[in-house]
C-alpha positions in Angstrom: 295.6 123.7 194.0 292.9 124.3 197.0 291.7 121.1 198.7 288.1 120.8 197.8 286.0 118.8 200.4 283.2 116.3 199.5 280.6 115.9 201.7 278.0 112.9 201.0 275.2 113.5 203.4 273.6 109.5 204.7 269.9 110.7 204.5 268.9 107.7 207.4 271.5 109.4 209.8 269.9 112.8 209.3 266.5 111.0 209.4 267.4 109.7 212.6 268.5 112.6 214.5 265.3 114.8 213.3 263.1 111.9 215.0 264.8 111.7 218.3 263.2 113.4 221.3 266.6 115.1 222.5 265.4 117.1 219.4 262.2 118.6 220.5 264.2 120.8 223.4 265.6 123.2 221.1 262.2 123.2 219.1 260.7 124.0 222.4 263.2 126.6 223.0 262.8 128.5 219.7 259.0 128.4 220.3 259.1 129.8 223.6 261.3 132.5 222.1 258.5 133.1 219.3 255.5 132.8 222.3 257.8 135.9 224.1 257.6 137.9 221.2 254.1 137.5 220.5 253.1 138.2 223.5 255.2 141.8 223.5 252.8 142.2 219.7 249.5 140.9 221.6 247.2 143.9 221.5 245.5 144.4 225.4 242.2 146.5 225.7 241.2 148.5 228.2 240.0 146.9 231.4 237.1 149.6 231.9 235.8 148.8 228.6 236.9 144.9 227.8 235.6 142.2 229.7 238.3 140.1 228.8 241.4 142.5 228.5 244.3 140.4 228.3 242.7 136.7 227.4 244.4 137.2 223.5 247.7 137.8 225.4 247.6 135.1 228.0 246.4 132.0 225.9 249.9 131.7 224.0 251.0 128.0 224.3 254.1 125.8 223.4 253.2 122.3 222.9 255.4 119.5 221.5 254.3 117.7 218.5 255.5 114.6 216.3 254.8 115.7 212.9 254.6 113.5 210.0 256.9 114.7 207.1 257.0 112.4 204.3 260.8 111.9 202.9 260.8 110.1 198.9 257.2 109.1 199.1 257.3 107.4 202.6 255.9 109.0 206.1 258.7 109.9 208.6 258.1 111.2 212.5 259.3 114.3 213.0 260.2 116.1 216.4 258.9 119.8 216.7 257.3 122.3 218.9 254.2 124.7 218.3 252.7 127.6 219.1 249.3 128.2 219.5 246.5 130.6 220.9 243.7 129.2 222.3 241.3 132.6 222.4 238.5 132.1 220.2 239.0 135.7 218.3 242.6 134.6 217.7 241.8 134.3 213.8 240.6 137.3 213.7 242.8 139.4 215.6 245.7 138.0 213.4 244.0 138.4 209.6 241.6 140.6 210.5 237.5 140.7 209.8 236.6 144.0 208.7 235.4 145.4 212.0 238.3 144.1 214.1 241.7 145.7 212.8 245.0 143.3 211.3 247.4 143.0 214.3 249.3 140.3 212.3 251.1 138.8 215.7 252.4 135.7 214.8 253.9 137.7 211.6 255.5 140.2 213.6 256.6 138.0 215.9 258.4 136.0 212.8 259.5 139.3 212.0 261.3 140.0 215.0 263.1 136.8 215.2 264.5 136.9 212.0 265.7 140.7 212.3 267.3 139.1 216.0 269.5 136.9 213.4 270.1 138.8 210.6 273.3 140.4 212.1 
């Protein structure tokens, strides 16, 4: 007969890992993997034409957040990372507005880093 393991997770131990702040460096690291990949998606326009060729690309930013994640009804802090653009157009660019094409970056970006894991 095959020994079968049991495994009885304590949800405060898990609880208390996910707050700590050691955490937030491999959240950090993950985002700044997603920020290098979105940048390499980030559409550039011609400097001749475009006043402000490149802005889109170079206002990709990590920052570290607490986040509130409520566990059984009660609020819970929880270390993280994200990643933001700080262009005004960044909306549009990624859905899209009818005059301005769909680049999707953030998606592709996803894209890429789950393809990166896959195999």
């Amino acid at each position: 007969m095959a020994y079968r393991s049991k495994y009885h997770g304590r949800y405060s131990g898990i609880g208390a890992m996910l707050s700590r702040p050691w955490l937030q460096r491999p959240c950090r690291d993950a985002a700044v993997r997603m920020k290098a990949a979105a940048e390499a998606h980030a559409p550039v326009g011609d400097p001749a034409e475009d006043k402000h060729s490149g802005r889109y690309k170079a206002s990709f930013d990590v920052l570290p957040i607490v986040k509130n994640v409520p566990f059984r009804g009660k609020p819970r802090m929880r270390a993280g990372a994200q990643l933001i653009n700080s262009a005004p157009y960044a909306h549009i660019l990624e859905y899209g507005n009818g005059v301005t094409p769909r680049y999707a970056v953030f998606r592709k970006a996803i894209d890429d880093l789950k393809a990166a894991h896959r195999g």
